[in-house]
mmCIF entry with sequence, helices, sheets and N, C-alpha, C, O atoms, coordinates in Angstrom:
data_MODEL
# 
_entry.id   MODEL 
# 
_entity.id                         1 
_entity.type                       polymer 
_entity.pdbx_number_of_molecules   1 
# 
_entity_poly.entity_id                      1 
_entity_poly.type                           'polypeptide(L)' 
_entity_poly.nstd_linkage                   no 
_entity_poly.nstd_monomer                   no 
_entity_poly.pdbx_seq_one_letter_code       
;(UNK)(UNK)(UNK)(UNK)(UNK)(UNK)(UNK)(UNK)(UNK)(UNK)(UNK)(UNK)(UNK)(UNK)(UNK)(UNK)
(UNK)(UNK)(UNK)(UNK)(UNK)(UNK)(UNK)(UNK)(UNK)(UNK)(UNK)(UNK)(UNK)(UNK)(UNK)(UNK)
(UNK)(UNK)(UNK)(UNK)(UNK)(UNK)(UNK)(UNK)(UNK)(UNK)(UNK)(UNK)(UNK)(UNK)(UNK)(UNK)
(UNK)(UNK)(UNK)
;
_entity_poly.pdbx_seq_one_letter_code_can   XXXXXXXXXXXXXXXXXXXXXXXXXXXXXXXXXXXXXXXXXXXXXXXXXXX 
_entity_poly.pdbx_strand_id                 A 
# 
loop_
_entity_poly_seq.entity_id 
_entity_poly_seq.num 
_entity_poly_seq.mon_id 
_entity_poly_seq.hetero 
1 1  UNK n 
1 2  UNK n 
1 3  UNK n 
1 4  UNK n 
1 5  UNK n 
1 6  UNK n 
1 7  UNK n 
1 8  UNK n 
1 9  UNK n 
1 10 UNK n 
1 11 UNK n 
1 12 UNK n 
1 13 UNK n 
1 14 UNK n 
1 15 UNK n 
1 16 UNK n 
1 17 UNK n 
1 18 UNK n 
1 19 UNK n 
1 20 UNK n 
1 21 UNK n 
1 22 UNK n 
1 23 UNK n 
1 24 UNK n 
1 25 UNK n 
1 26 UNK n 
1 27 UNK n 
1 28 UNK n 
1 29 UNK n 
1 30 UNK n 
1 31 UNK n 
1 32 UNK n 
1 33 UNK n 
1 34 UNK n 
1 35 UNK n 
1 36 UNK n 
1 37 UNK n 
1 38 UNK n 
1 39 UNK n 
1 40 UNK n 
1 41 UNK n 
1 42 UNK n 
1 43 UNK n 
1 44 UNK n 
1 45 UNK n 
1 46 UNK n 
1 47 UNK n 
1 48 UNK n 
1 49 UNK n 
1 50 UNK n 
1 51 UNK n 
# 
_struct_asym.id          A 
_struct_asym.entity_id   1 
# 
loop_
_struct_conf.conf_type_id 
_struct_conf.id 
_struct_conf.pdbx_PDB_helix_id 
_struct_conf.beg_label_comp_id 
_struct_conf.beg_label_asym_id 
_struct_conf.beg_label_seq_id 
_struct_conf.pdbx_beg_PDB_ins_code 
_struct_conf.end_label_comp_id 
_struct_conf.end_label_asym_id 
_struct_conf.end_label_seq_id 
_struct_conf.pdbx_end_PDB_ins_code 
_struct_conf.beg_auth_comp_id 
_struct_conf.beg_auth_asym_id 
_struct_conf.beg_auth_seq_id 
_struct_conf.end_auth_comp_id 
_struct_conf.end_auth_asym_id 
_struct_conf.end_auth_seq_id 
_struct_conf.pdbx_PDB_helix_class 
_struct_conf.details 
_struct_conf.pdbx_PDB_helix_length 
HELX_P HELX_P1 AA1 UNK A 11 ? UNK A 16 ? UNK A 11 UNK A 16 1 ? 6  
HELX_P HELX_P2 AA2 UNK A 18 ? UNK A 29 ? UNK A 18 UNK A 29 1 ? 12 
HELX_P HELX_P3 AA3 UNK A 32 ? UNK A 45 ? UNK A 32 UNK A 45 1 ? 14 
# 
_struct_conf_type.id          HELX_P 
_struct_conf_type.criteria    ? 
_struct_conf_type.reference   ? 
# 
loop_
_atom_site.group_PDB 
_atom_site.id 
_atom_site.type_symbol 
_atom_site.label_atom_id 
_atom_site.label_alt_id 
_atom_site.label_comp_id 
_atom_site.label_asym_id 
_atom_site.label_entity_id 
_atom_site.label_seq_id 
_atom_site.pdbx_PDB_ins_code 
_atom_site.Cartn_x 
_atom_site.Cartn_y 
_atom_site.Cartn_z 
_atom_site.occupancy 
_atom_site.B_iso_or_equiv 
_atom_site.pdbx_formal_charge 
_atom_site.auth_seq_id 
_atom_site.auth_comp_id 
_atom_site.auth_asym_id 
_atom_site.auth_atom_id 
_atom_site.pdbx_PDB_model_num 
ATOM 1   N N  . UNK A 1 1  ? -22.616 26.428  -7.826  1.00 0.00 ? 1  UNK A N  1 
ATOM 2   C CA . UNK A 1 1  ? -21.576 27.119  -7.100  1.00 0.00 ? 1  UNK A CA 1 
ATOM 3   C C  . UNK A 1 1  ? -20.329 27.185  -7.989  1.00 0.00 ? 1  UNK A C  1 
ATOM 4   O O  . UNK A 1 1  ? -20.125 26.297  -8.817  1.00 0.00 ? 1  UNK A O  1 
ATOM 5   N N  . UNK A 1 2  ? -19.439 28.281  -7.825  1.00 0.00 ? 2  UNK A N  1 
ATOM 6   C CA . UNK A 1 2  ? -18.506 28.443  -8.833  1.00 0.00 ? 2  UNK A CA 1 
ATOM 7   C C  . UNK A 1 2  ? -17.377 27.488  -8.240  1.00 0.00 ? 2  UNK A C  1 
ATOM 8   O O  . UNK A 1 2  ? -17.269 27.193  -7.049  1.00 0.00 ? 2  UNK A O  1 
ATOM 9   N N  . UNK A 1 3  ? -16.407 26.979  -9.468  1.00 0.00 ? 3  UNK A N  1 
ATOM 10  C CA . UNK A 1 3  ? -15.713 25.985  -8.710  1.00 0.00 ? 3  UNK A CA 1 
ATOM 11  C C  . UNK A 1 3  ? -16.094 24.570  -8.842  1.00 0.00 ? 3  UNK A C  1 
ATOM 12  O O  . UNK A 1 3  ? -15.113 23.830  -8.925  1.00 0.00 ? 3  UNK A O  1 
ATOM 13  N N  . UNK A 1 4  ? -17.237 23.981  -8.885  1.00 0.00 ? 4  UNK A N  1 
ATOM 14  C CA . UNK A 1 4  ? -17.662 22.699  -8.335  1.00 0.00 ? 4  UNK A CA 1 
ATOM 15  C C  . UNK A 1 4  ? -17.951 22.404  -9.912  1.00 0.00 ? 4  UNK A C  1 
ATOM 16  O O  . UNK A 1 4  ? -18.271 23.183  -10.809 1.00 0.00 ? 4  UNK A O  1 
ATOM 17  N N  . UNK A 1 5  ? -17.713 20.943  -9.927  1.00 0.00 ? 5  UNK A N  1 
ATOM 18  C CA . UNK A 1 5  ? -17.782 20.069  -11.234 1.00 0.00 ? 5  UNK A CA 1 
ATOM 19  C C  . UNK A 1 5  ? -18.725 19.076  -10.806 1.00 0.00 ? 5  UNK A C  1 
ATOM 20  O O  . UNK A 1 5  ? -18.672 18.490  -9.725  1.00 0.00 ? 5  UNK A O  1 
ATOM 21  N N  . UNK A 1 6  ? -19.750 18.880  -11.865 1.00 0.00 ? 6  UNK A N  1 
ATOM 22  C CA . UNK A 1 6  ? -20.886 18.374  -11.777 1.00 0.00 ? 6  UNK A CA 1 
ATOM 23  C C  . UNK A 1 6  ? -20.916 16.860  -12.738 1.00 0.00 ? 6  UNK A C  1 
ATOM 24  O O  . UNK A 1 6  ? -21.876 16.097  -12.846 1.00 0.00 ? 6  UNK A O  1 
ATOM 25  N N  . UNK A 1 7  ? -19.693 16.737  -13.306 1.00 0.00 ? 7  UNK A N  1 
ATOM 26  C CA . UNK A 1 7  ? -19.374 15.909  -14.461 1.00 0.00 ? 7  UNK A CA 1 
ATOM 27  C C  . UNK A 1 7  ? -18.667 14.505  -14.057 1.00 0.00 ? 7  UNK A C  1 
ATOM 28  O O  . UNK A 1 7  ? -18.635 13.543  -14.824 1.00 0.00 ? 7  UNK A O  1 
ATOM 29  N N  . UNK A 1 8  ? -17.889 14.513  -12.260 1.00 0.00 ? 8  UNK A N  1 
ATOM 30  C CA . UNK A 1 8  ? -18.127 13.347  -11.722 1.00 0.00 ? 8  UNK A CA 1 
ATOM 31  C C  . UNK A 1 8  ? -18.659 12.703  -10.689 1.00 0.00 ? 8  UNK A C  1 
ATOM 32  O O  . UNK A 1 8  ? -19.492 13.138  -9.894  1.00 0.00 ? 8  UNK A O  1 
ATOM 33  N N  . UNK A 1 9  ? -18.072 11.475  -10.727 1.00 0.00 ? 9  UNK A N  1 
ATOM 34  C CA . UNK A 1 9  ? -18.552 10.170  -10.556 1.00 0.00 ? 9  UNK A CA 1 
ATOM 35  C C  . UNK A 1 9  ? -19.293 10.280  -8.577  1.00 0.00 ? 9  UNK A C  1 
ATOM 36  O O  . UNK A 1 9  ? -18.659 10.119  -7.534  1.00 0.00 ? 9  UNK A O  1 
ATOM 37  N N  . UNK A 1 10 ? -19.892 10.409  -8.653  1.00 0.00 ? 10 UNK A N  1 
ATOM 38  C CA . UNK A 1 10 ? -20.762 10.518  -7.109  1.00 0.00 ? 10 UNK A CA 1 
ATOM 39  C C  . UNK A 1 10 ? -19.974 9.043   -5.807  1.00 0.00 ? 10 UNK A C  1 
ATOM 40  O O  . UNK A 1 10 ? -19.453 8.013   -6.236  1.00 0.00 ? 10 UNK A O  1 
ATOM 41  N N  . UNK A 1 11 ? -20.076 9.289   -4.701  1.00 0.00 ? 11 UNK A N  1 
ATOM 42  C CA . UNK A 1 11 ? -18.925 8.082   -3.856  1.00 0.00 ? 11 UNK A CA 1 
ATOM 43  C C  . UNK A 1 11 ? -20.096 6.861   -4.401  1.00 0.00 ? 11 UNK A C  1 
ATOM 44  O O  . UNK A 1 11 ? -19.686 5.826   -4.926  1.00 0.00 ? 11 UNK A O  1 
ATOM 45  N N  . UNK A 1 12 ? -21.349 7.084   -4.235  1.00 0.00 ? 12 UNK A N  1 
ATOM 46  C CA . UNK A 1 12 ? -22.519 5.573   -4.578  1.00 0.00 ? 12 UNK A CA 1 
ATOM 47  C C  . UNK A 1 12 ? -22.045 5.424   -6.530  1.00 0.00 ? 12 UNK A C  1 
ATOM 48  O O  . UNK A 1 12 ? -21.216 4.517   -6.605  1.00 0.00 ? 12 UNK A O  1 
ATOM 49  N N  . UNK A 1 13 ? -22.229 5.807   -7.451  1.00 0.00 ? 13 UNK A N  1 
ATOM 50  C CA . UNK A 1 13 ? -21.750 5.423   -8.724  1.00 0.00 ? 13 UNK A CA 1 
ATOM 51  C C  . UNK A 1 13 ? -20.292 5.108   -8.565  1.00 0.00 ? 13 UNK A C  1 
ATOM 52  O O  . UNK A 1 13 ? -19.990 4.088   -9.184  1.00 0.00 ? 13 UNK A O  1 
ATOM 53  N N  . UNK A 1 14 ? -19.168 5.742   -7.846  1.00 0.00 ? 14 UNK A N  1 
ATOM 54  C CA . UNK A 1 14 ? -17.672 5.247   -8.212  1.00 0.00 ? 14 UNK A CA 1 
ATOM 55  C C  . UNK A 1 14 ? -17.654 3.662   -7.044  1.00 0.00 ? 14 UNK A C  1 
ATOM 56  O O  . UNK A 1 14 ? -16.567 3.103   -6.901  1.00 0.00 ? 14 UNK A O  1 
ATOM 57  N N  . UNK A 1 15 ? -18.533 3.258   -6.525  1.00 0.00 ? 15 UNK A N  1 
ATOM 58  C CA . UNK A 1 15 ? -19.136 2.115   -5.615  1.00 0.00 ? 15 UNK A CA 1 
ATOM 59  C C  . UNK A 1 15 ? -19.591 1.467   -6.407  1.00 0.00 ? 15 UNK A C  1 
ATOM 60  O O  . UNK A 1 15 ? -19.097 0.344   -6.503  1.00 0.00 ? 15 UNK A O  1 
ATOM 61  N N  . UNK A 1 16 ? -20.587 1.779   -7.235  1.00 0.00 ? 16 UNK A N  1 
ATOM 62  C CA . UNK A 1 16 ? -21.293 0.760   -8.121  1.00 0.00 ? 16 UNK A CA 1 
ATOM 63  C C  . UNK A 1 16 ? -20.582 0.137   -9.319  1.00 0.00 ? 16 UNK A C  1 
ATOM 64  O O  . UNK A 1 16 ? -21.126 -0.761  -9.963  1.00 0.00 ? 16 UNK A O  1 
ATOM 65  N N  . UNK A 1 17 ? -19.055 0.730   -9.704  1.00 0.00 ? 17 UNK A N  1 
ATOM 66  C CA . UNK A 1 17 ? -18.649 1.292   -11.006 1.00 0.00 ? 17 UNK A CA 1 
ATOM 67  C C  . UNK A 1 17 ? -17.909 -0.066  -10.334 1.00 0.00 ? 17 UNK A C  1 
ATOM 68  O O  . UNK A 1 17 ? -18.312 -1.212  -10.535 1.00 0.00 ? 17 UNK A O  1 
ATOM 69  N N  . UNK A 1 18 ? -17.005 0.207   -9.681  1.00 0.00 ? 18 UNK A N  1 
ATOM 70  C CA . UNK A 1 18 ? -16.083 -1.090  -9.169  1.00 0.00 ? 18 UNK A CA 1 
ATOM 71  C C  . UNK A 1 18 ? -16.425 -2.061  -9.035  1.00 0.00 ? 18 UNK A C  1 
ATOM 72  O O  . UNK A 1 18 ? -15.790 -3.026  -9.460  1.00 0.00 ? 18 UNK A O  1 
ATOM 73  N N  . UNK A 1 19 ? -17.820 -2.193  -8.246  1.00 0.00 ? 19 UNK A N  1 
ATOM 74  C CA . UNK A 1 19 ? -18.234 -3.861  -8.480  1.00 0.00 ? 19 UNK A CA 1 
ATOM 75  C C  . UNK A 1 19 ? -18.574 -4.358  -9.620  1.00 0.00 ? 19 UNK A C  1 
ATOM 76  O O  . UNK A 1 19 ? -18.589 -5.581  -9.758  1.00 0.00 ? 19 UNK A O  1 
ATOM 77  N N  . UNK A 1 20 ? -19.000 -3.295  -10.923 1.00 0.00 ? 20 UNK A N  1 
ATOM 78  C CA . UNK A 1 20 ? -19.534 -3.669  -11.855 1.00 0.00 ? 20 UNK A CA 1 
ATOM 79  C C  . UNK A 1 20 ? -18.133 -4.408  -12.699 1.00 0.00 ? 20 UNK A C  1 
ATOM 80  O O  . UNK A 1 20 ? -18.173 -5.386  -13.444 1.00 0.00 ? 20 UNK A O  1 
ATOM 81  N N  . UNK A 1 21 ? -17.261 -3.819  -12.417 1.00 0.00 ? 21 UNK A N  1 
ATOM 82  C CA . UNK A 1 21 ? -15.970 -3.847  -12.925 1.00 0.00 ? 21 UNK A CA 1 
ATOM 83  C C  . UNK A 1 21 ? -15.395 -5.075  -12.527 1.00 0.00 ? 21 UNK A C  1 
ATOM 84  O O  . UNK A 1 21 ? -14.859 -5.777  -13.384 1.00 0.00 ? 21 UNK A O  1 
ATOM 85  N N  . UNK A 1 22 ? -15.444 -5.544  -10.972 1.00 0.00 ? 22 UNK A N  1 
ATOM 86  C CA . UNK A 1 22 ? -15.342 -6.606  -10.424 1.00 0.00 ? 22 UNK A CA 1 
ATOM 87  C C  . UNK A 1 22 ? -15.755 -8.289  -10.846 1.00 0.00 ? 22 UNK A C  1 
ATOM 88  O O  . UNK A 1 22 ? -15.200 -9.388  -10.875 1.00 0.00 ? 22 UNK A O  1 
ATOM 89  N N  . UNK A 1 23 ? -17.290 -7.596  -11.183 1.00 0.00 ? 23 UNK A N  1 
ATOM 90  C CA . UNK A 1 23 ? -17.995 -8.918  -11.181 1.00 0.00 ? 23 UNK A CA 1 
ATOM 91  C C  . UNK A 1 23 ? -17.906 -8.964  -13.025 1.00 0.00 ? 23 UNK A C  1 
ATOM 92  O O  . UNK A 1 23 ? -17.749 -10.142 -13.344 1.00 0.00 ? 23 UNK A O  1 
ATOM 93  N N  . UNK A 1 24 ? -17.957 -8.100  -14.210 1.00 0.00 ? 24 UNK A N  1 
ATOM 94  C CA . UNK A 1 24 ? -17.207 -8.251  -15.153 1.00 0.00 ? 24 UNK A CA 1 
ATOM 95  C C  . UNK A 1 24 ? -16.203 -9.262  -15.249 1.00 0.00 ? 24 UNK A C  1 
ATOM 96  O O  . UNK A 1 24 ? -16.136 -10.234 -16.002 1.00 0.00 ? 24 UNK A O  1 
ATOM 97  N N  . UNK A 1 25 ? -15.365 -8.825  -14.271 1.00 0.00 ? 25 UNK A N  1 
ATOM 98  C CA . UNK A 1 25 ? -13.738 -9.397  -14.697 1.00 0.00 ? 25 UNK A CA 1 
ATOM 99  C C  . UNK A 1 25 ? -14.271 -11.012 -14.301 1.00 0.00 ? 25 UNK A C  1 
ATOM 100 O O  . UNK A 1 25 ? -13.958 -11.885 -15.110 1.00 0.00 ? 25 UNK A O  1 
ATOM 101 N N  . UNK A 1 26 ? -14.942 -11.356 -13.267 1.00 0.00 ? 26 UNK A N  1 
ATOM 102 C CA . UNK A 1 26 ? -15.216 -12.599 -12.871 1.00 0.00 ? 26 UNK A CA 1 
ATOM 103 C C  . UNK A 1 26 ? -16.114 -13.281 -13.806 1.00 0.00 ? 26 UNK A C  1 
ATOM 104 O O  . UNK A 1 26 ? -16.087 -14.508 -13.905 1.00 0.00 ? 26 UNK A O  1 
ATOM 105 N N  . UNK A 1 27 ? -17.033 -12.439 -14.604 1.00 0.00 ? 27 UNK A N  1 
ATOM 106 C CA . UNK A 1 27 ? -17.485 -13.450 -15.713 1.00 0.00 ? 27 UNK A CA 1 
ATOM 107 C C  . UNK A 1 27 ? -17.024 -13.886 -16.604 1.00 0.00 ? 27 UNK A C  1 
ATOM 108 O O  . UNK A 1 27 ? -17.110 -15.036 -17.037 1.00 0.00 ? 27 UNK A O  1 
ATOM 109 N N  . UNK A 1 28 ? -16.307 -12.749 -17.104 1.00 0.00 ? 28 UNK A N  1 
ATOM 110 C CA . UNK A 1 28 ? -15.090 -12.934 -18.226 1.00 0.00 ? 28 UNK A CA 1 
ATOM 111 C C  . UNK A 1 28 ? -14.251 -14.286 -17.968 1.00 0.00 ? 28 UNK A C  1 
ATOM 112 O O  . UNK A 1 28 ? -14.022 -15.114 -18.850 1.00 0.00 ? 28 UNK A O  1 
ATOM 113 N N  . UNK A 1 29 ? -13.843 -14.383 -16.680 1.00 0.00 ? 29 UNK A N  1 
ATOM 114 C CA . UNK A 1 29 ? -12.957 -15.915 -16.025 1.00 0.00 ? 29 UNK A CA 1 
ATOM 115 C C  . UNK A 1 29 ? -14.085 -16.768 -16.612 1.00 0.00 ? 29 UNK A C  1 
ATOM 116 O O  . UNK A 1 29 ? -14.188 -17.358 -17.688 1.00 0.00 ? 29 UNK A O  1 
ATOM 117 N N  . UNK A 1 30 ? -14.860 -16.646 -15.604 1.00 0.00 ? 30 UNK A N  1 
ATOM 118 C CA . UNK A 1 30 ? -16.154 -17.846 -15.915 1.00 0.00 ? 30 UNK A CA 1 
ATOM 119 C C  . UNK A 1 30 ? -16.567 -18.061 -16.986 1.00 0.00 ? 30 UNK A C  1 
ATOM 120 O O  . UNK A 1 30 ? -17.344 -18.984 -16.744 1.00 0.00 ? 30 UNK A O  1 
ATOM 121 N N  . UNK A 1 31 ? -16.638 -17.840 -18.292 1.00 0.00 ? 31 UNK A N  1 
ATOM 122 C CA . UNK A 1 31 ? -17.052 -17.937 -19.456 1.00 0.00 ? 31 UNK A CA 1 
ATOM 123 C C  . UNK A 1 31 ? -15.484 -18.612 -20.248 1.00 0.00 ? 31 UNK A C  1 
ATOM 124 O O  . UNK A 1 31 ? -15.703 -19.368 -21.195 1.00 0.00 ? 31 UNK A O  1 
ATOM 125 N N  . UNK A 1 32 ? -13.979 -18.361 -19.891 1.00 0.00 ? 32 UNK A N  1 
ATOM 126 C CA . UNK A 1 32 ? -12.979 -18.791 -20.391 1.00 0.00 ? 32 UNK A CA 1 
ATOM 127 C C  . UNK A 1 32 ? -13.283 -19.896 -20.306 1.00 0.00 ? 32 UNK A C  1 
ATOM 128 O O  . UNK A 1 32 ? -13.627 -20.577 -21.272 1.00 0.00 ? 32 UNK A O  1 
ATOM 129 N N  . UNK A 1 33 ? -13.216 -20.316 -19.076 1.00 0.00 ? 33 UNK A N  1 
ATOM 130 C CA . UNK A 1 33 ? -13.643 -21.232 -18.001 1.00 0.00 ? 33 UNK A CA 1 
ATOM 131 C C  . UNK A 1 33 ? -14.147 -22.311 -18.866 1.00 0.00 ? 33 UNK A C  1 
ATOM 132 O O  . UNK A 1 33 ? -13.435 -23.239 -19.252 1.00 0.00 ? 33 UNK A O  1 
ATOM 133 N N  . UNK A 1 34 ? -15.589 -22.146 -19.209 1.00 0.00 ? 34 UNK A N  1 
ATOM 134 C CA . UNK A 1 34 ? -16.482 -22.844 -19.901 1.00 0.00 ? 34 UNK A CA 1 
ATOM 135 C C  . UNK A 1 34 ? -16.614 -22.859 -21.150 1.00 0.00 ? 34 UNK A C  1 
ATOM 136 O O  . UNK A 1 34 ? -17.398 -23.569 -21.779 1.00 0.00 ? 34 UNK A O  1 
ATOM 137 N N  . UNK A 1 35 ? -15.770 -21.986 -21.631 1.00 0.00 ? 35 UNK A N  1 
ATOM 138 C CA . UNK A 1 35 ? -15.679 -22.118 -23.594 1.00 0.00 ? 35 UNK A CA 1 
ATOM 139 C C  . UNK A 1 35 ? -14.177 -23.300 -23.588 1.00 0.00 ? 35 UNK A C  1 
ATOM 140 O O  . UNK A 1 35 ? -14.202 -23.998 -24.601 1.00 0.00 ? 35 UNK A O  1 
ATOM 141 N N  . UNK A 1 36 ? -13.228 -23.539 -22.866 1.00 0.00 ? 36 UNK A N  1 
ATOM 142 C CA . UNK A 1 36 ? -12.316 -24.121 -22.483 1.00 0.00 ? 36 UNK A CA 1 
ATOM 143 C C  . UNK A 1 36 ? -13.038 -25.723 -22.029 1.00 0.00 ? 36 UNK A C  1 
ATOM 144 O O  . UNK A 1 36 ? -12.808 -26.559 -22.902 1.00 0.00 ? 36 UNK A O  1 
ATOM 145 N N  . UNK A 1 37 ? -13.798 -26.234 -20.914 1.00 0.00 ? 37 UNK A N  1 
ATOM 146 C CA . UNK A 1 37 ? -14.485 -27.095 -20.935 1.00 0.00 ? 37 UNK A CA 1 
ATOM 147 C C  . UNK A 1 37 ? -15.219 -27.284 -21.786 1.00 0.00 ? 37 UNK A C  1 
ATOM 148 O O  . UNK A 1 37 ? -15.435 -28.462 -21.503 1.00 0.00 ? 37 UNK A O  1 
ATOM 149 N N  . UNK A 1 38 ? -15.691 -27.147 -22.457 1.00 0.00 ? 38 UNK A N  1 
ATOM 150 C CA . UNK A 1 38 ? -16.800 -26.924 -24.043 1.00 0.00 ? 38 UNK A CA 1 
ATOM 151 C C  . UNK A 1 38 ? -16.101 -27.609 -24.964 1.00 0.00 ? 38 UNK A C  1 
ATOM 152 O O  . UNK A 1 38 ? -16.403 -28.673 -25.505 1.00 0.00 ? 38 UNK A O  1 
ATOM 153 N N  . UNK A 1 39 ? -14.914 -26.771 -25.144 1.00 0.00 ? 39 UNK A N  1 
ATOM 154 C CA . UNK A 1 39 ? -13.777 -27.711 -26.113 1.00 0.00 ? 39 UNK A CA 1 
ATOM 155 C C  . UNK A 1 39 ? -13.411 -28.691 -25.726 1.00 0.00 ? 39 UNK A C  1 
ATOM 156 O O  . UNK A 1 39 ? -13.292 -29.571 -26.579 1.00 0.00 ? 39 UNK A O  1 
ATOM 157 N N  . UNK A 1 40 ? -13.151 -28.944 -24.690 1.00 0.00 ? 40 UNK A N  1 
ATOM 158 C CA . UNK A 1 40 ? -12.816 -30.106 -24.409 1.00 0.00 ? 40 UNK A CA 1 
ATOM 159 C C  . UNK A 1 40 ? -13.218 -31.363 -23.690 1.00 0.00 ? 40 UNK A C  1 
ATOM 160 O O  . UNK A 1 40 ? -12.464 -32.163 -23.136 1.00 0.00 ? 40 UNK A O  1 
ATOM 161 N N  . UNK A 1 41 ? -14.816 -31.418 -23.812 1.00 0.00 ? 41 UNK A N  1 
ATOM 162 C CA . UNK A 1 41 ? -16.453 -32.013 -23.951 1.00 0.00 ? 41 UNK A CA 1 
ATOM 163 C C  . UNK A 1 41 ? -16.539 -32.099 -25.373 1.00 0.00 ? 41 UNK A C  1 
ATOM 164 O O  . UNK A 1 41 ? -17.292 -32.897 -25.931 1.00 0.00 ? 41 UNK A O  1 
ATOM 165 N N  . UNK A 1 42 ? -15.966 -31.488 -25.836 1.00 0.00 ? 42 UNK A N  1 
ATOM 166 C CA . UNK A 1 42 ? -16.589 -31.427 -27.586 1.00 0.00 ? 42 UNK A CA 1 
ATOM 167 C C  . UNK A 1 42 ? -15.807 -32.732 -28.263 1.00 0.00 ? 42 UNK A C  1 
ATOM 168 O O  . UNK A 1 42 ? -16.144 -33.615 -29.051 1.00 0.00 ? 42 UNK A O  1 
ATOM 169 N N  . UNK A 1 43 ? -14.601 -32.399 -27.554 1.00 0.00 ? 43 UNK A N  1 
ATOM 170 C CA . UNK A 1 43 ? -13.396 -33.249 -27.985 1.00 0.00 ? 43 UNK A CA 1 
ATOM 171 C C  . UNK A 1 43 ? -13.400 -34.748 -27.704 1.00 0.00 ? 43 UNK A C  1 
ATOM 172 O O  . UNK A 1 43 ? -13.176 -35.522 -28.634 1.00 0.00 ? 43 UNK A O  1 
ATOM 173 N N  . UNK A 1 44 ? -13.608 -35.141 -26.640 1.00 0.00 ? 44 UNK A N  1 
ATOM 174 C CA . UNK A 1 44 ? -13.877 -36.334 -26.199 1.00 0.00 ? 44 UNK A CA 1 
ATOM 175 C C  . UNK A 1 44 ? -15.109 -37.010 -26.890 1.00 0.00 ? 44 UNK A C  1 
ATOM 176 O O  . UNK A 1 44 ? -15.140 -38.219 -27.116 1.00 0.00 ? 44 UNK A O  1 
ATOM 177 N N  . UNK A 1 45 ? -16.262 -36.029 -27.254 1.00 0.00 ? 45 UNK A N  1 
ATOM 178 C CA . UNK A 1 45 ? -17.321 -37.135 -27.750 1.00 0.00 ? 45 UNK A CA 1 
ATOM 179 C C  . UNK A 1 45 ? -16.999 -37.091 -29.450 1.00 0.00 ? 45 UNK A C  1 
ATOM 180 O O  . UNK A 1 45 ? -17.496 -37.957 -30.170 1.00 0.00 ? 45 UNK A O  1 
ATOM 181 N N  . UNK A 1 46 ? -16.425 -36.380 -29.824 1.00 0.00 ? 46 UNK A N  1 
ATOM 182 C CA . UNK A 1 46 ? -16.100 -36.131 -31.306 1.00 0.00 ? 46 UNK A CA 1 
ATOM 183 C C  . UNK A 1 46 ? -14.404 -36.431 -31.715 1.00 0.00 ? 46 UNK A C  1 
ATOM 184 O O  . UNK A 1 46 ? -13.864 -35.557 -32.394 1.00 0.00 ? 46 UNK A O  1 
ATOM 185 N N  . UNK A 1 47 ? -13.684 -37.482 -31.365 1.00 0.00 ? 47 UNK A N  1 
ATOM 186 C CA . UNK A 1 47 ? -12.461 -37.180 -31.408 1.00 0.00 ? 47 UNK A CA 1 
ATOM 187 C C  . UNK A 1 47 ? -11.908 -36.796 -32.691 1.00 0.00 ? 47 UNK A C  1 
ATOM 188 O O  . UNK A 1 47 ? -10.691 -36.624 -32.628 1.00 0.00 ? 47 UNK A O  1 
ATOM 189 N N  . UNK A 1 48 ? -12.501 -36.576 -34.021 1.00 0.00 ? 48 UNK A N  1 
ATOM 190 C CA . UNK A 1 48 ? -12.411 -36.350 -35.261 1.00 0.00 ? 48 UNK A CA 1 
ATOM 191 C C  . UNK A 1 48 ? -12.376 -35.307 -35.201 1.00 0.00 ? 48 UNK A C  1 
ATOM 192 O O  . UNK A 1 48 ? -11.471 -34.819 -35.879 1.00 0.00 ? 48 UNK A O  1 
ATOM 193 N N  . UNK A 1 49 ? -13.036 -34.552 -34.613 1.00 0.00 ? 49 UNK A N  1 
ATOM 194 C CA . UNK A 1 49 ? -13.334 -33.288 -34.317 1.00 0.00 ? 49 UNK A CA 1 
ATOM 195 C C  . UNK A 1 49 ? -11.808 -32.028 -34.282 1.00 0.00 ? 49 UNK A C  1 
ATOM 196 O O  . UNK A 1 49 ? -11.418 -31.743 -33.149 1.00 0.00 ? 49 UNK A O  1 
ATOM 197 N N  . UNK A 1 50 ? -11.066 -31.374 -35.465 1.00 0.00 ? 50 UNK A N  1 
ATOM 198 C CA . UNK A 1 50 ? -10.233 -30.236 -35.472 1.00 0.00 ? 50 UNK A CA 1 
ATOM 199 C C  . UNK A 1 50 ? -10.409 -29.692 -33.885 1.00 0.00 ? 50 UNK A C  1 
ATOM 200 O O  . UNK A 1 50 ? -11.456 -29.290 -33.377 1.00 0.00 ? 50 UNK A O  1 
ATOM 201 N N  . UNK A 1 51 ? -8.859  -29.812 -33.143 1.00 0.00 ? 51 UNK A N  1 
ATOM 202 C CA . UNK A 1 51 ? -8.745  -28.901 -31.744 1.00 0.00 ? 51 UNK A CA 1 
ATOM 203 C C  . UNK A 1 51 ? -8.573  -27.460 -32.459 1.00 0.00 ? 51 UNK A C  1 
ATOM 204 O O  . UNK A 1 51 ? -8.448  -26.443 -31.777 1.00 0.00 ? 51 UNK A O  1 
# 
């Protein structure tokens, strides 16, 4: 049909796009998270160990 753009995001993909975006941002935390505890597990059994 003339007029109509076929190039976006459908309401179920701009739905899927946000949670993907969502739960991203929350792993990203979760992984700080644990590279942060990591270091500082690392630290305690290695106190020689460069922070």
């Amino acid at each position: 049909m003339p007029g109509e753009r076929d190039d976006r995001l459908t309401t179920d993909e701009r739905a899927e796009l946000a949670a993907l975006r969502k739960e991203n941002a929350q792993l990203k935390r979760a992984n700080e998270v644990l590279r942060t505890a990591s270091a500082l597990f690392a630290a305690q059994l290695d106190p020689t160990r460069p922070k």
